[in-house]
ROTOR-474694 format. One record per atom (N, C-alpha, C): residue number from 1; x negated, y, z. Coordinates in nm, 4 decimals, always signed. Each point is the difference from the previous one (the first is absolute). Example, Ala and Ser with C-alpha at 12.3 -4.5 7.8 and 13.67 -1.06 7.14 Angstrom:
[atom 1; [-1.3190; -0.5690; +0.7800]]
[atom 1; [+0.0890; +0.1190; +0.0000]]
[atom 1; [-0.0900; +0.1200; +0.0000]]
[atom 2; [+0.0350; +0.1050; -0.0720]]
[atom 2; [-0.0820; +0.1190; +0.0060]]
[atom 2; [+0.0770; +0.1090; +0.0730]]
***
This chain:
[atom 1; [-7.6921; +10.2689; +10.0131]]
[atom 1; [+0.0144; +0.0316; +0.1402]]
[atom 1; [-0.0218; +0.1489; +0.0198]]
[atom 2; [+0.0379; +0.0428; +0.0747]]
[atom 2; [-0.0009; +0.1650; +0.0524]]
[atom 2; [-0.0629; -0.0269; +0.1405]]
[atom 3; [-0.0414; +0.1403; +0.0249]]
[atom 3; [-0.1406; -0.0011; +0.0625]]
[atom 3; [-0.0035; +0.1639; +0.0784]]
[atom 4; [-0.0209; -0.0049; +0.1221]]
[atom 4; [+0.0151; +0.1646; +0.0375]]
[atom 4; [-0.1708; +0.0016; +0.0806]]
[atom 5; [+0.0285; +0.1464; -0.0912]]
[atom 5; [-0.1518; +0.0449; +0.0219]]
[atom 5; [+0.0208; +0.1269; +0.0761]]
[atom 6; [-0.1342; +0.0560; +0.0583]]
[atom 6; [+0.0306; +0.1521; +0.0407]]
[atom 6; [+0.0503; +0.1124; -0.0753]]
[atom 7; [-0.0382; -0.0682; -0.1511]]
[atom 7; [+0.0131; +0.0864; -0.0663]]
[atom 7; [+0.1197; -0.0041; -0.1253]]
[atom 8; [+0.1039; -0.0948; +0.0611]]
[atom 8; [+0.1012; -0.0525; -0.0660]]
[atom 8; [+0.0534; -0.1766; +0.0281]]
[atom 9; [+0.1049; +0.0074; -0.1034]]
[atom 9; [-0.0091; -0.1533; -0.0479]]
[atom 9; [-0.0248; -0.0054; -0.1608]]
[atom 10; [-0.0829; -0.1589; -0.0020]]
[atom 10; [-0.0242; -0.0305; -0.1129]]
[atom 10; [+0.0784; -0.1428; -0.0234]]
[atom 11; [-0.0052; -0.0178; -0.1088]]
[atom 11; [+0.0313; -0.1251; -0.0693]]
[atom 11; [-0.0422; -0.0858; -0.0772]]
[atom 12; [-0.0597; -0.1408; +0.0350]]
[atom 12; [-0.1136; -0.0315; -0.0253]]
[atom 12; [+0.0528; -0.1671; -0.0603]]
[atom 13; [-0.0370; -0.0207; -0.1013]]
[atom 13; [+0.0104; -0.1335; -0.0771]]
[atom 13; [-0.0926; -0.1121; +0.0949]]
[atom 14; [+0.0654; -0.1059; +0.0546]]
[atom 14; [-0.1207; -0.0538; +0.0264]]
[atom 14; [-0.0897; -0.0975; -0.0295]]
[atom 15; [+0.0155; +0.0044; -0.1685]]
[atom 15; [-0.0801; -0.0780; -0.0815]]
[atom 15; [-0.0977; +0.1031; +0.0333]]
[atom 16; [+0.0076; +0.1229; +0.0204]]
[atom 16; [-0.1647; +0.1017; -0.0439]]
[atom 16; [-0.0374; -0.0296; +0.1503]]
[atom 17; [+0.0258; -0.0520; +0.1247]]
[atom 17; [-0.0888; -0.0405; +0.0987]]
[atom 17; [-0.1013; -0.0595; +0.0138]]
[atom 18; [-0.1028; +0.0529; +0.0531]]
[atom 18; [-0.1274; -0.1003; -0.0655]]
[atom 18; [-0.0136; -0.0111; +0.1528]]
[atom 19; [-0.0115; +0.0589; +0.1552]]
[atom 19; [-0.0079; -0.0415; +0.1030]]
[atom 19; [+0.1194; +0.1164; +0.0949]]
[atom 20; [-0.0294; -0.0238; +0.1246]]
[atom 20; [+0.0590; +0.0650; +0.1148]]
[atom 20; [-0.0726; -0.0399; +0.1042]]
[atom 21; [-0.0253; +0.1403; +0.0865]]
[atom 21; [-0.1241; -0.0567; +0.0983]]
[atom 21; [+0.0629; +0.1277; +0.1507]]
[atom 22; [+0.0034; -0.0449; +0.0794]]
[atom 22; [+0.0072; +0.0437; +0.1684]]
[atom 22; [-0.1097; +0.0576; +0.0349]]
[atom 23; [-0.0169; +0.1249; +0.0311]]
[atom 23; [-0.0639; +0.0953; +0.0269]]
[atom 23; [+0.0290; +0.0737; +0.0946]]
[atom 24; [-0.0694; +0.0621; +0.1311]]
[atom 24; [+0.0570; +0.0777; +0.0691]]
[atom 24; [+0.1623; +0.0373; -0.0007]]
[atom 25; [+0.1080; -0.1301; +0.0561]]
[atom 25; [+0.0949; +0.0061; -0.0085]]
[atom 25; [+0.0503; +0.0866; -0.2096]]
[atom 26; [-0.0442; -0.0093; -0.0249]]
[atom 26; [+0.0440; +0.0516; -0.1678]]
[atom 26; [-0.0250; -0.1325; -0.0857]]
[atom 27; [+0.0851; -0.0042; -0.0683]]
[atom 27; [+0.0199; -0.0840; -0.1183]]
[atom 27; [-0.0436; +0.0301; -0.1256]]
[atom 28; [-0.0729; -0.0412; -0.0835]]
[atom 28; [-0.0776; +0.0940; -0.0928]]
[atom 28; [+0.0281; -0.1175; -0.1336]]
[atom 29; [+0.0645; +0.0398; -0.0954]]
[atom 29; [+0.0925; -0.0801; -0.1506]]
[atom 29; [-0.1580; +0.0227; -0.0733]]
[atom 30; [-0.1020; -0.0449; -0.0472]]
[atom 30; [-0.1164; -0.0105; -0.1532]]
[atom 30; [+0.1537; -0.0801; -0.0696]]
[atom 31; [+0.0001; +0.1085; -0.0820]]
[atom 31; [+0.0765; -0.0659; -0.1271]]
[atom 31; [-0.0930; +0.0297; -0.1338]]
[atom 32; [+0.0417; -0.0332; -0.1412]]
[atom 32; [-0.0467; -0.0188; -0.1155]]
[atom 32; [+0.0117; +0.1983; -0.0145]]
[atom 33; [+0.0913; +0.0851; +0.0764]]
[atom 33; [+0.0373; +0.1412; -0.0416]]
[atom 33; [-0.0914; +0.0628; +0.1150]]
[atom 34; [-0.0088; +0.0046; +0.0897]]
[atom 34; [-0.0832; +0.0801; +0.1425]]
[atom 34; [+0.0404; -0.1390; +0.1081]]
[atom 35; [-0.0624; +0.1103; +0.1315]]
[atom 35; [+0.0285; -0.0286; +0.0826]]
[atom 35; [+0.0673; +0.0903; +0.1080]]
[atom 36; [+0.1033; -0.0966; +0.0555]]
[atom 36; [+0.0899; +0.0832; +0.1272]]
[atom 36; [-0.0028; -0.0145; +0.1176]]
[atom 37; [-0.0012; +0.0769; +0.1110]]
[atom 37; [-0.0177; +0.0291; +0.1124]]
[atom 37; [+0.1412; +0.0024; +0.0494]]
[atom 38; [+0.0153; -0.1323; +0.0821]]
[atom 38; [+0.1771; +0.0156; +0.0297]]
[atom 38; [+0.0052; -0.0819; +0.1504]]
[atom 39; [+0.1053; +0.0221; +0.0733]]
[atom 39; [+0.0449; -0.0598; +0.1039]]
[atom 39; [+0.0833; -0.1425; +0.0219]]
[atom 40; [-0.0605; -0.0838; +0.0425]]
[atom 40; [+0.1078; -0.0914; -0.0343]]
[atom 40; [-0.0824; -0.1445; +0.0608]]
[atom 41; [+0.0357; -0.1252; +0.0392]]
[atom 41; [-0.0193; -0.1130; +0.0295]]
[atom 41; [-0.0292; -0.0959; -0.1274]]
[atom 42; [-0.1270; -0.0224; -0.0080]]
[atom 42; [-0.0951; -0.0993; -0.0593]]
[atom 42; [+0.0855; -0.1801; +0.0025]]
[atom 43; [+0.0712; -0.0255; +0.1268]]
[atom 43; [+0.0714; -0.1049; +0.0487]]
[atom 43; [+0.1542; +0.0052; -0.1233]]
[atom 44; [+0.0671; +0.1383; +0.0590]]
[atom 44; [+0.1024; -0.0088; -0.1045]]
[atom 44; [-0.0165; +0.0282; -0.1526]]
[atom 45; [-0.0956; +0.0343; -0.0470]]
[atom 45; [-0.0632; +0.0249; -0.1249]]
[atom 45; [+0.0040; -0.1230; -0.1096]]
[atom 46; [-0.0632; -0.0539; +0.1225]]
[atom 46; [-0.0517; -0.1573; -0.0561]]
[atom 46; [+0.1282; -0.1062; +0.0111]]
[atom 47; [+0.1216; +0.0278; +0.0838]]
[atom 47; [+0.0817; -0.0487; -0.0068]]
[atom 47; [+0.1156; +0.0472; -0.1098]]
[atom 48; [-0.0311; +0.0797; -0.0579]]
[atom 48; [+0.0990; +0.1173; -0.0809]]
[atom 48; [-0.0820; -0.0349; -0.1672]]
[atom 49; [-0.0610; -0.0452; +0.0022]]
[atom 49; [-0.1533; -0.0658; -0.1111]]
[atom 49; [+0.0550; -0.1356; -0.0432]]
[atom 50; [+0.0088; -0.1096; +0.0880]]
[atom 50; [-0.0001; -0.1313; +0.0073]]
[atom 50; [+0.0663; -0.0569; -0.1126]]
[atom 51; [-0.0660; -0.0891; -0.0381]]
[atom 51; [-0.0099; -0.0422; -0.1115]]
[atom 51; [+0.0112; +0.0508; -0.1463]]
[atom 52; [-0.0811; +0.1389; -0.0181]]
[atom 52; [-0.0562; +0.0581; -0.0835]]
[atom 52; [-0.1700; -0.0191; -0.0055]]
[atom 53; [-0.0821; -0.0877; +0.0747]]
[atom 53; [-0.1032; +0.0057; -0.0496]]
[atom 53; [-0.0862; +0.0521; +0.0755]]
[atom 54; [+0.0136; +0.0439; +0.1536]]
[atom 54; [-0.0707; +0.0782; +0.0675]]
[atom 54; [-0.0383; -0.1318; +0.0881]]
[atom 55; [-0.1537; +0.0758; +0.0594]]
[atom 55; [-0.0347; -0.1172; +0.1047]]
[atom 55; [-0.0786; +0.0996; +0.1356]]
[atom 56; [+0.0089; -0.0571; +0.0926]]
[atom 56; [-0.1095; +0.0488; +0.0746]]
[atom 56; [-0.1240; -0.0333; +0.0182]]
[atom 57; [-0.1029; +0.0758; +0.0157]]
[atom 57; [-0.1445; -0.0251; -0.0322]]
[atom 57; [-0.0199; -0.0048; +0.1464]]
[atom 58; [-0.0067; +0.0788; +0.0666]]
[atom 58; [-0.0331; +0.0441; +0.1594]]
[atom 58; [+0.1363; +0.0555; +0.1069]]
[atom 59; [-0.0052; +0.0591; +0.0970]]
[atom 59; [+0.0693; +0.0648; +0.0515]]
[atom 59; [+0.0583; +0.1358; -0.1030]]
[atom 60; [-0.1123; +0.0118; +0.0188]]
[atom 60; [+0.0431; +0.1682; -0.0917]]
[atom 60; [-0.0236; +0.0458; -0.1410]]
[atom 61; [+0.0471; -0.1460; -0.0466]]
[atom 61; [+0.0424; +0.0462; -0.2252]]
[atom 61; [+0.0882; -0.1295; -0.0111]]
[atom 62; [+0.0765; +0.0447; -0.0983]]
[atom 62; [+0.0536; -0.0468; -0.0871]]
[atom 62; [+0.0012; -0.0335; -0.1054]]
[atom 63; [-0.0342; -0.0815; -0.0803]]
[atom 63; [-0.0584; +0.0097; -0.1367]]
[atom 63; [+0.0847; -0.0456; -0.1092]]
[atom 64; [+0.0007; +0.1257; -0.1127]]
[atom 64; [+0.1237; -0.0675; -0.1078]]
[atom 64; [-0.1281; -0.0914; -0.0580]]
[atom 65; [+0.0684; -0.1428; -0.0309]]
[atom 65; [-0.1137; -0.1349; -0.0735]]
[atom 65; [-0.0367; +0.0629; -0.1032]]
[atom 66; [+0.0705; +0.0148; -0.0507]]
[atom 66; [+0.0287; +0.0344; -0.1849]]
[atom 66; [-0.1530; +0.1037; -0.0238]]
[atom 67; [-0.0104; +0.0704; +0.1106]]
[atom 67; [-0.1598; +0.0780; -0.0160]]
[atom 67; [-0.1166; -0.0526; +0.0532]]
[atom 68; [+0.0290; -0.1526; +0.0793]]
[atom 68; [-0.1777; -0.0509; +0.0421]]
[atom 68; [-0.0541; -0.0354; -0.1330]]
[atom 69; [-0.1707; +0.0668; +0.0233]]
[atom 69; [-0.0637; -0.0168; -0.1087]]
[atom 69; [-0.0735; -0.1353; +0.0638]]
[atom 70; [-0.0564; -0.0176; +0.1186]]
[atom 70; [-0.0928; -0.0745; -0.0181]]
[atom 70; [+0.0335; -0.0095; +0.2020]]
[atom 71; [-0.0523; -0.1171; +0.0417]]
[atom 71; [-0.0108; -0.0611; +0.1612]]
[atom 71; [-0.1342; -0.0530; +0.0088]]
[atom 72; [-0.0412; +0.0515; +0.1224]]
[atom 72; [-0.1266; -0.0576; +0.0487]]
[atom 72; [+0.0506; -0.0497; +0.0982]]
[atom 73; [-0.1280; -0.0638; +0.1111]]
[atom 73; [+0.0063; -0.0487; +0.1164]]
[atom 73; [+0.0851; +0.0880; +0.1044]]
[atom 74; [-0.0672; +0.1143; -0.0071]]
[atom 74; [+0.1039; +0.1175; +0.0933]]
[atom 74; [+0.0499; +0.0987; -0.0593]]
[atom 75; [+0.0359; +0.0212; -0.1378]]
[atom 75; [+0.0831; +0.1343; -0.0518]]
[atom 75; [+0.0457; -0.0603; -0.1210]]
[atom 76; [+0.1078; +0.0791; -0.0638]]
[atom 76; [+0.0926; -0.0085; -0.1150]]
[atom 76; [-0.0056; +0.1518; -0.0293]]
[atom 77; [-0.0211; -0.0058; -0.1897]]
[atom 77; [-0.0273; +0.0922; -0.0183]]
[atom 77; [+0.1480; +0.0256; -0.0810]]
[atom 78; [+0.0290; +0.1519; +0.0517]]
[atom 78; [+0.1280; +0.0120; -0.0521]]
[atom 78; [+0.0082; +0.1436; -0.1184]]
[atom 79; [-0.0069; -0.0119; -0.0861]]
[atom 79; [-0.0260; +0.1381; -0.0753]]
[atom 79; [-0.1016; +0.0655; +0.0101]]
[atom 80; [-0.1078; -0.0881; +0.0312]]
[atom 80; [-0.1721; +0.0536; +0.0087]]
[atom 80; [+0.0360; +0.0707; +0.1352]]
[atom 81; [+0.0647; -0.0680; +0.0781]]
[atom 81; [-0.0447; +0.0348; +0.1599]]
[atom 81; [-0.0404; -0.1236; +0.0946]]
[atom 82; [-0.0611; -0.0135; +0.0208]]
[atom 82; [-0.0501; -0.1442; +0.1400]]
[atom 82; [+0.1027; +0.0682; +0.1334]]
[atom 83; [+0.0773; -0.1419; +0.0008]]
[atom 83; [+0.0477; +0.0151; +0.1241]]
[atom 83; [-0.0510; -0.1456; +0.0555]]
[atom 84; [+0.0177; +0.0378; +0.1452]]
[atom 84; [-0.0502; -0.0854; +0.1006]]
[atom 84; [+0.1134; -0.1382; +0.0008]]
[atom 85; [-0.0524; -0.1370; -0.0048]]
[atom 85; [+0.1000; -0.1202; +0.0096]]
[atom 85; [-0.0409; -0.0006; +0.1464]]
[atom 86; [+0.1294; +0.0072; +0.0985]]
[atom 86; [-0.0439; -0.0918; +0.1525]]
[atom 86; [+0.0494; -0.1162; -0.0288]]
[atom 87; [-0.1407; -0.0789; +0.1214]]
[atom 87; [+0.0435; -0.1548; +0.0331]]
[atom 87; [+0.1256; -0.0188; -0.0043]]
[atom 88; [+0.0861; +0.0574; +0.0925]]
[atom 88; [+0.0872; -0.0972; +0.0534]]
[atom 88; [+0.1361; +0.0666; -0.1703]]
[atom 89; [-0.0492; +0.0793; -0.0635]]
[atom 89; [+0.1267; -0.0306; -0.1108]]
[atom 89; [-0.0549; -0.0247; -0.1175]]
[atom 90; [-0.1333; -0.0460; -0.0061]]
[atom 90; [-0.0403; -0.0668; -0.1722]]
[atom 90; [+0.0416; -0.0861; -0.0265]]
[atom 91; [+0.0219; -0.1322; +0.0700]]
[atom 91; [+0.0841; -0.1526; -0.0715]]
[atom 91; [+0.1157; +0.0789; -0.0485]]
[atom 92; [+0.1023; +0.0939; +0.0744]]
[atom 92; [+0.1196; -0.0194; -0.0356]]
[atom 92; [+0.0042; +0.1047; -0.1411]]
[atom 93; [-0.0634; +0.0978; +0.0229]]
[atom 93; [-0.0200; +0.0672; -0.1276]]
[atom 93; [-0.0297; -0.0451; -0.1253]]
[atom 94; [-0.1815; -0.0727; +0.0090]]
[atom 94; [+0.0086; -0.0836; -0.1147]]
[atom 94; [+0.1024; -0.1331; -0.0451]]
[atom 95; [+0.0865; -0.0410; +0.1288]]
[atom 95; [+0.1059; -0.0514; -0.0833]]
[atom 95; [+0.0818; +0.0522; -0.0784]]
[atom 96; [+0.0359; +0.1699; +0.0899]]
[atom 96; [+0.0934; +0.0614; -0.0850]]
[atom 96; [-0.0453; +0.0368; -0.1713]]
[atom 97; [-0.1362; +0.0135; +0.0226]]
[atom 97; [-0.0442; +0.1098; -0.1249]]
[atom 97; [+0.0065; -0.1590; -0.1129]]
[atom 98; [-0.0194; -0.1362; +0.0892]]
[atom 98; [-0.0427; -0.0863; -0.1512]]
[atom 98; [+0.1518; -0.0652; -0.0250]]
[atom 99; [+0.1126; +0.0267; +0.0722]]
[atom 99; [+0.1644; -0.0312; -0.0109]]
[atom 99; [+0.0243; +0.1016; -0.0967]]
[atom 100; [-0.0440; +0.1477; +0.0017]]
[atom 100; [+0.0266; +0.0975; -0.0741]]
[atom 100; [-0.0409; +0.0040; -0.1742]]
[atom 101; [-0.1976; -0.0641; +0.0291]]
[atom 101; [-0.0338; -0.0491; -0.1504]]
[atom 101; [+0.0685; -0.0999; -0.0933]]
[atom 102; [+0.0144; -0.0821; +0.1254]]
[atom 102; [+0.1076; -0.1363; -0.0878]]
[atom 102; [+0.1018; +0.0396; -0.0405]]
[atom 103; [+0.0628; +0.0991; +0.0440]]
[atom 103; [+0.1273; +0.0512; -0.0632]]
[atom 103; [-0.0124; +0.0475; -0.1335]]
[atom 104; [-0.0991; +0.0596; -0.0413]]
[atom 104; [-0.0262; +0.0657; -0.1203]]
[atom 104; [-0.0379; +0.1521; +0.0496]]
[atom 105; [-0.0489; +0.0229; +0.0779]]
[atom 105; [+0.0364; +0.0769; +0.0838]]
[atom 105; [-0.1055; +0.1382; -0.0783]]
***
């Protein structure tokens, strides 16, 4: 995927996605290489993703599966980062993330 930053465009594999998170209107890529500071909709992201493996944790991340290390009661740890699970999207997530394990994932 390509990706416009202030300071360009990049081009970004998105096996190396480990999350995407909504920030003061900015979109911010933690990949396996850096991280990018880019403009863009979290909604179409995740629709432009679908069915590669991404899930939503909360309102504001995205999480490539392939990097949860570990889920608690309220966070998933994604590349040794705790992100926050909300109520109202943990059933559907941990369905996604254990549809994703069963896959071989």
């Amino acid at each position: 995927m390509t990706i416009r930053t202030k300071n360009g465009l990049y081009c970004i594999d998105s096996a190396q996605l480990c999350y995407v998170e909504m920030q003061a209107h900015h979109t911010i890529f933690h990949t396996t290489t850096g991280v990018y500071d880019a403009v863009g909709s979290l909604k179409k992201l995740e629709q432009q993703l679908e069915g590669q493996g991404f899930a939503r944790c909360n309102s504001g991340y995205l999480v490539g599966l392939r990097y949860v290390r570990a889920v608690t009661e309220e966070t998933v740890e994604v590349n040794g980062e705790p992100l926050r699970i909300s109520r109202t999207r943990r059933k559907e997530f941990l369905r996604q993330l254990s549809d994703y394990l069963g896959r071989g994932g």
